[in-house]
C-alpha positions as CSV (number, residue, x, y, z in Angstrom):
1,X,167.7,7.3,226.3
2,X,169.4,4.4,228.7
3,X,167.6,2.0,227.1
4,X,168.7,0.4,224.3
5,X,167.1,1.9,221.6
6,X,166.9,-1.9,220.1
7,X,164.3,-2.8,222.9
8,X,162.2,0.0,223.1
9,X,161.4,-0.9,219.4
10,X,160.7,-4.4,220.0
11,X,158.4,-3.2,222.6
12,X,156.5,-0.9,220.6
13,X,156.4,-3.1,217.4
14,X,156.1,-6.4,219.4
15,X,159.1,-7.8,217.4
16,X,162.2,-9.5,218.0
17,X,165.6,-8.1,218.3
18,X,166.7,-8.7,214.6
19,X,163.6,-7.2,213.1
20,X,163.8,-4.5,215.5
21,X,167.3,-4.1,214.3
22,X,166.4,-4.8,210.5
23,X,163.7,-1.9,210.7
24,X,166.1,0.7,212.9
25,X,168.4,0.4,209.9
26,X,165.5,0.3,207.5
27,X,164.6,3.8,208.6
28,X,168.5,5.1,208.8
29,X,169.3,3.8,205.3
30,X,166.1,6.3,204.3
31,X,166.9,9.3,205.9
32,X,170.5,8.8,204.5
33,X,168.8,8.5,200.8
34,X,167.0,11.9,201.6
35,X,169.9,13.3,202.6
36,X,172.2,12.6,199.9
37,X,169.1,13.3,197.5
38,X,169.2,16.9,199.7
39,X,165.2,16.4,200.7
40,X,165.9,15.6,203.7
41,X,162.9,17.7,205.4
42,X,162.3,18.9,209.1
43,X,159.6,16.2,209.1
44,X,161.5,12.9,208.1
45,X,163.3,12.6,211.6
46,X,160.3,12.7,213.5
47,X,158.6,10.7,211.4
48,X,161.3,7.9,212.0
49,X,160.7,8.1,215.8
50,X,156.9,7.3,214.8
51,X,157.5,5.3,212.6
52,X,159.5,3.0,214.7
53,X,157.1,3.6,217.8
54,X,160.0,5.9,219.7
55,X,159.7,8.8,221.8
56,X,160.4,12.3,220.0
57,X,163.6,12.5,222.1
58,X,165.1,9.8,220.3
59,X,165.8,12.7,217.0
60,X,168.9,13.8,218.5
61,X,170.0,9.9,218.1
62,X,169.1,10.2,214.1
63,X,170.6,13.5,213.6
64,X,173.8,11.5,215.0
65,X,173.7,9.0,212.8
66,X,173.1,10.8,209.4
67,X,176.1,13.6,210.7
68,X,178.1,10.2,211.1
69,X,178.4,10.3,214.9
C-alpha cells in the first residue's frame, strides 16, 4: 500500500484526483452509516475495495478508518 490510495483509484476509475477523493469518502461515510446503524456486515469492506477498483489488501485501511485510526 505505498501508493497513495488516491491514485490507484483514479487509475482504476479513470478519474481525477478530487472525484477519486469525493468517492473514497463517498464509500467511508457509508460504511460509517452501517456501522452506527450496527449492519455493518463482513461483506461491506470488501465491497468498498470493489467498489472503488482497489486491491482486497486495501480492507485493513477501511477497518482503520471506521476504528478511527
Amino acid at each position: 500500500m505505498n501508493r497513495n490510495i488516491i491514485d490507484l483509484i483514479c487509475g482504476s476509475c479513470g478519474c481525477g484526483r478530487q472525484e477519486a477523493q469525493e468517492y473514497l469518502d463517498a464509500e467511508i461515510r457509508y460504511l460509517q452509516e452501517l456501522q452506527d446503524a450496527n449492519d455493518l456486515r463482513d461483506g461491506d469492506i470488501e465491497a468498498a475495495c470493489c467498489n472503488l477498483g482497489l486491491d482486497l489488501d486495501f480492507q485493513e485501511y477501511f477497518i482503520n478508518r471506521l476504528a478511527g485510526a
